[in-house]
Structure formats: structure tokens, C-alpha cells
C-alpha positions as CSV (number, residue, x, y, z in Angstrom):
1,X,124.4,170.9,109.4
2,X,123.7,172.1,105.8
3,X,123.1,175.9,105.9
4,X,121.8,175.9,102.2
5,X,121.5,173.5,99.1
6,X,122.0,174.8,95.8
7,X,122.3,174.2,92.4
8,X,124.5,171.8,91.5
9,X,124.5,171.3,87.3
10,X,121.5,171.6,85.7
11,X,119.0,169.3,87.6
12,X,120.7,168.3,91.0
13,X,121.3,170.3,94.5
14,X,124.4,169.6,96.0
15,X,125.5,171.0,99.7
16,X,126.6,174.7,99.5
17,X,130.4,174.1,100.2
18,X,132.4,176.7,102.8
19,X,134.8,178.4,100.3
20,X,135.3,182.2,99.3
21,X,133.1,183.9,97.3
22,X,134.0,185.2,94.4
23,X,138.0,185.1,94.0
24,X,138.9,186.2,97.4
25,X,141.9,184.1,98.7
26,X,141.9,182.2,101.8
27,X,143.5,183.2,104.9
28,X,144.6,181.6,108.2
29,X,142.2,182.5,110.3
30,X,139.8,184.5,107.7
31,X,138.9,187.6,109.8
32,X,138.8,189.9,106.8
33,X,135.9,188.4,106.0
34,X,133.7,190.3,108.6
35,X,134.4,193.3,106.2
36,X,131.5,191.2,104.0
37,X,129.1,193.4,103.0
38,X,125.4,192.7,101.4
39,X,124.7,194.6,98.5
40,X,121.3,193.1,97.6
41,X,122.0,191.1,94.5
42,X,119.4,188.8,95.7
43,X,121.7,185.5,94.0
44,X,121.4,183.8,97.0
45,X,118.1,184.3,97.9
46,X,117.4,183.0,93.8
47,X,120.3,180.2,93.6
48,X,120.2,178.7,96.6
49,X,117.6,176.6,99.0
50,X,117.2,177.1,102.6
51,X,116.7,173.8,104.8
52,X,113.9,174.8,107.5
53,X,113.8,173.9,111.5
54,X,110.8,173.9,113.8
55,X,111.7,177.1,115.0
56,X,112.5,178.6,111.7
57,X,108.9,178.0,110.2
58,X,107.3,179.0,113.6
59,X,108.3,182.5,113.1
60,X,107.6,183.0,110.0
61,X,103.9,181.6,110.3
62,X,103.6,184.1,113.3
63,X,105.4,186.9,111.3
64,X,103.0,186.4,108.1
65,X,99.7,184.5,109.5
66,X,100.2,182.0,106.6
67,X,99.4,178.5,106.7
68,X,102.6,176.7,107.4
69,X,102.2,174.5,104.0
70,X,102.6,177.5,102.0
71,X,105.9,178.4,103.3
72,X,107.6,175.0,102.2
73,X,109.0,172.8,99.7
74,X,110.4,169.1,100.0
75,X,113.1,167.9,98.1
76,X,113.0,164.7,98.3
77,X,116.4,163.1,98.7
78,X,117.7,162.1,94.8
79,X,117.4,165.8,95.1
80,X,119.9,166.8,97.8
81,X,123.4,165.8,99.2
82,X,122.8,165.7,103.0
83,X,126.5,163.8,103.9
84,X,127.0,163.0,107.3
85,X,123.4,164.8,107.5
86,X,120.5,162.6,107.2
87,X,118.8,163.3,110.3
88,X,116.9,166.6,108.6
89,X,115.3,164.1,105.8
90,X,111.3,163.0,106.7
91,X,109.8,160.4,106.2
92,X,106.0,161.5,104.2
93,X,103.5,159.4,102.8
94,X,103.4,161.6,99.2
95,X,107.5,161.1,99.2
96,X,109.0,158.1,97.5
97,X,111.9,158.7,99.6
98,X,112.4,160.6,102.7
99,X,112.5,164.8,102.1
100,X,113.8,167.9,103.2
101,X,111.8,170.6,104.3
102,X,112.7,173.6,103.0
103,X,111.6,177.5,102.1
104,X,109.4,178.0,99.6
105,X,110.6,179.1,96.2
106,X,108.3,180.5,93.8
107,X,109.0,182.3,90.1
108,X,112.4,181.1,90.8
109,X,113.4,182.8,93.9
110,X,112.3,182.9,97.2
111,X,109.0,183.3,98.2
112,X,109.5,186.4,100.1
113,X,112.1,187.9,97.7
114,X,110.6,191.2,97.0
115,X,110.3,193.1,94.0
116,X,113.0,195.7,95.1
117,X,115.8,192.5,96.1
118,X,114.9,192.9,99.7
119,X,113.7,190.1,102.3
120,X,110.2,190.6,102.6
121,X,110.2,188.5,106.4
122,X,113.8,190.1,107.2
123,X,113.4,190.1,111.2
124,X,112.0,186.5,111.3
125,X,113.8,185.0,108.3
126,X,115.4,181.6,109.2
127,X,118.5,181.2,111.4
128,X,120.9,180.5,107.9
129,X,119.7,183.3,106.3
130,X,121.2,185.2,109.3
131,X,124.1,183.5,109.2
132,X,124.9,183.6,105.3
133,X,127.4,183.6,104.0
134,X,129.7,182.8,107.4
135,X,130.8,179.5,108.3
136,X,132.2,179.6,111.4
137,X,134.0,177.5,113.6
138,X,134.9,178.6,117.8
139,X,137.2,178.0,119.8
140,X,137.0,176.7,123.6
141,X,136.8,180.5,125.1
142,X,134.5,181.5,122.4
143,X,136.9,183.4,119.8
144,X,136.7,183.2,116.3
145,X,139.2,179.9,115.2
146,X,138.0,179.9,111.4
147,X,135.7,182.0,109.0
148,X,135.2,181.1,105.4
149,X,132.5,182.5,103.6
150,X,130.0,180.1,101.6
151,X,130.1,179.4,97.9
152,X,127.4,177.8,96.2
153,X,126.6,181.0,94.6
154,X,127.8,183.8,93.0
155,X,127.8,186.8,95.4
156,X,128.3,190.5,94.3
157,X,129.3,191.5,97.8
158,X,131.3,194.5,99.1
159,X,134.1,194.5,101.1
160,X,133.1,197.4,103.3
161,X,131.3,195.9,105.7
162,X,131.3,195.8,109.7
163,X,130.0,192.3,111.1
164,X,130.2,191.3,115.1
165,X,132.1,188.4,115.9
166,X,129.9,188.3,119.3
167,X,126.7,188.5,117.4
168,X,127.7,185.9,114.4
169,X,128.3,183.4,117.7
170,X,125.0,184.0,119.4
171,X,123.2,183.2,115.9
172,X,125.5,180.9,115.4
173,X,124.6,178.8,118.8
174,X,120.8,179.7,118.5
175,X,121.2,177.9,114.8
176,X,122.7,174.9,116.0
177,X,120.4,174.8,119.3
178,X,117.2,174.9,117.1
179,X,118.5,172.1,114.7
180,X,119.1,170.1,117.1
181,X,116.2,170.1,118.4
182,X,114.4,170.2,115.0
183,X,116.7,166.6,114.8
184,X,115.2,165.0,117.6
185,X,111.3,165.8,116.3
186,X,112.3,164.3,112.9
187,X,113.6,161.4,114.4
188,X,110.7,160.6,116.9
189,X,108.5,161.8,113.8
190,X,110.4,158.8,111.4
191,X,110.3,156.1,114.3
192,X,106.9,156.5,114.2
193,X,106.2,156.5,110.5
194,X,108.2,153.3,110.1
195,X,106.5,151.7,113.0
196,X,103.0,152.4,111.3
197,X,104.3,150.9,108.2
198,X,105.6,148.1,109.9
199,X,102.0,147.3,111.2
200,X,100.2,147.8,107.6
201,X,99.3,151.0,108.6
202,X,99.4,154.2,106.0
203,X,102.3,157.1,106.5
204,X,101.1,160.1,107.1
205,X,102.0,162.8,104.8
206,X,103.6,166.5,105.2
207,X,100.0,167.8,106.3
208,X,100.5,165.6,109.5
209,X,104.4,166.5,109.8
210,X,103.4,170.4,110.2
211,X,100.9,169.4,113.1
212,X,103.2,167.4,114.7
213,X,105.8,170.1,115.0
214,X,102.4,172.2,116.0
215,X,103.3,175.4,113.6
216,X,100.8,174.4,110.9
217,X,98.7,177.3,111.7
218,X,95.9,176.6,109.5
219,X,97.1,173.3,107.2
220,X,94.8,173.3,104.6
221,X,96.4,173.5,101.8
222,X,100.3,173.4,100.0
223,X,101.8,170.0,100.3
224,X,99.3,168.5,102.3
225,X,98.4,164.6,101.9
């Protein structure tokens, strides 16, 4: 899956590719890496656009008591590069083409950037914000086989850091087990779109979307048809 989509020229987003930040070399196997540290530049929460899941948008409407629609954004899909990913793209009525559902930005930045470069939501922000900026891949018995750290952006990191193999897996899995699952509503959301367009019907818009994955909270306003 894409963890993030970001700026890509001037107009575009582009998938955020796996390479080092900043000019750090590549390695075999990449371990150094878990020396990353987070130093609060905030670039990535400004630069780059998170793609949401079910789960992801359920927490933060029970974290902030907000209306689901005010949390997201759609980028509709001239926007983004999905490859070998369009199962996360919705069908909507207000769409042209299908979209991707993704955190809110507002001013530039993320809607819950805070004043002082800190996540405003940090204990219920989405599952590739906890993952950023590892990519990971596991092997059979569960060890680390590869870690490359995500570009897309330009990180002022440190390299002083302490990060748990153990605890990047379990996020890791937890990630991939709510997209998944976040896949199959889209697509049973899409079959059903295009089945009420087949039959003359109207598609419903993003309003209906955030019901159907029941974490609209209160829908009544945002992207709503």
C-alpha cells in the first residue's frame, strides 16, 4: 500500500518512494536506520498526504468528537499515483473520477499540526503516521529482512534514536490488517455504486461513503453531497 502521497512538481502527488532521507547511504539490510530520530521539523506532516482506512478515521472521530467529514480530503485520481494500488480509490457522486480519502490538510499542513510542530491527535493518529518514515519488509520468523526509510520529503532527523524492531512489526501488521480490510469496504462500496449507475440510479457521494463505513459521527457537513 501507499503510506503517504506527496508532492510531486508543482501541481501533482506522486507515491512517497522507499529511499533514504536526506543523503544517508543505503545498506544491506538497513538496521542503522532504527537510530532515526524525530526532531519535530513538522516537513512531513506539511509536504506530504496521508491515505486514510476505516479504522484510522474511527479513532480520530472518537479521539476529537468531530464530524468524520471534517477530518478528510479526496484527491481524486489525476491527483495521485496509486500503482499496483487502486483498490483505496472510491467511487463518489461529487468526484469525476474515483478518489482517495485522505487527512485533512488545512493552511498547508495537517489539520492537527499544532502551533508548537507537535501532533495535536498523537495517540490516535493514523497507522502511517506511526509507521513513518520505515518501510519494512519481514522475514518468515518475523526478523527484520529490509528497512529503508521514506523519501518524499525532506527530513531534518537525528540519528540518535532508539526504535523497536518488535514494535515497528506489530504496527506494521496492525497497518496492513486494517487496509485490508478498509480494501474490501471500498470494493463492496464501488460494486454497489456502479450497480446503481448501471440501473439509472444517482451515486451517492462522500456523505454516504462515511456512513457506510459507520464512523461519520455526525455528517453534516465537509465533503458531503
Amino acid at each position: 500500500m501507499a503510506m503517504f502521497v506527496g508532492v510531486c512538481g508543482t501541481m501533482s502527488l506522486c507515491a512517497a518512494v522507499s529511499l533514504d532521507l536526506g543523503h544517508a547511504r543505503a545498506m544491506a539490510s538497513g538496521l542503522r536506520h532504527l537510530n532515526f530520530r524525530c526532531t519535530a521539523c513538522a516537513n512531513c506532516c506539511k509536504e506530504l498526504r496521508v491515505p486514510l482506512t476505516s479504522a484510522d478515521l474511527g479513532r480520530l472521530v472518537a479521539k476529537t468528537g468531530r464530524p468524520a467529514s471534517e477530518l478528510v480530503d479526496w484527491l481524486e485520481t489525476d491527483s495521485v499515483d496509486l500503482t499496483g494500488e487502486p483498490g483505496s480509490l472510491v467511487v463518489l457522486e461529487q468526484a469525476s473520477k474515483p478518489a482517495l480519502m485522505t487527512l485533512a490538510h488545512r493552511g498547508n499542513a495537517c489539520l492537527f499540526l499544532g502551533l508548537d510542530a507537535r501532533c495535536a491527535v498523537y495517540d490516535a493518529r493514523p497507522g502511517s503516521c506511526r509507521l513513518y518514515p520505515f518501510d519494512l519488509t519481514f522475514g518468515p520468523r518475523g526478523g527484520v529482512r529490509r528497512l529503508r526509510l521514506l523519501g518524499g520529503t525532506r527530513c531534518d532527523y537525528a540519528r540518535d534514536g532508539h526504535n523497536d524492531p518488535h514494535a515497528l512489526r506489530e504496527a506494521d501488521q496492525q497497518r496492513w490488517s486494517e487496509h485490508r480490510a478498509y480494501l474490501a469496504q471500498v470494493q463492496t462500496w464501488n460494486r454497489s455504486q456502479r450497480h446503481r449507475l448501471r440501473f439509472g440510479h444517482r451515486a451517492l457521494g462522500s456523505r454516504e461513503f462515511l456512513h457506510f463505513l459507520s464512523v461519520a459521527s455526525e455528517a453534516t457537513s465537509g465533503n458531503g453531497s
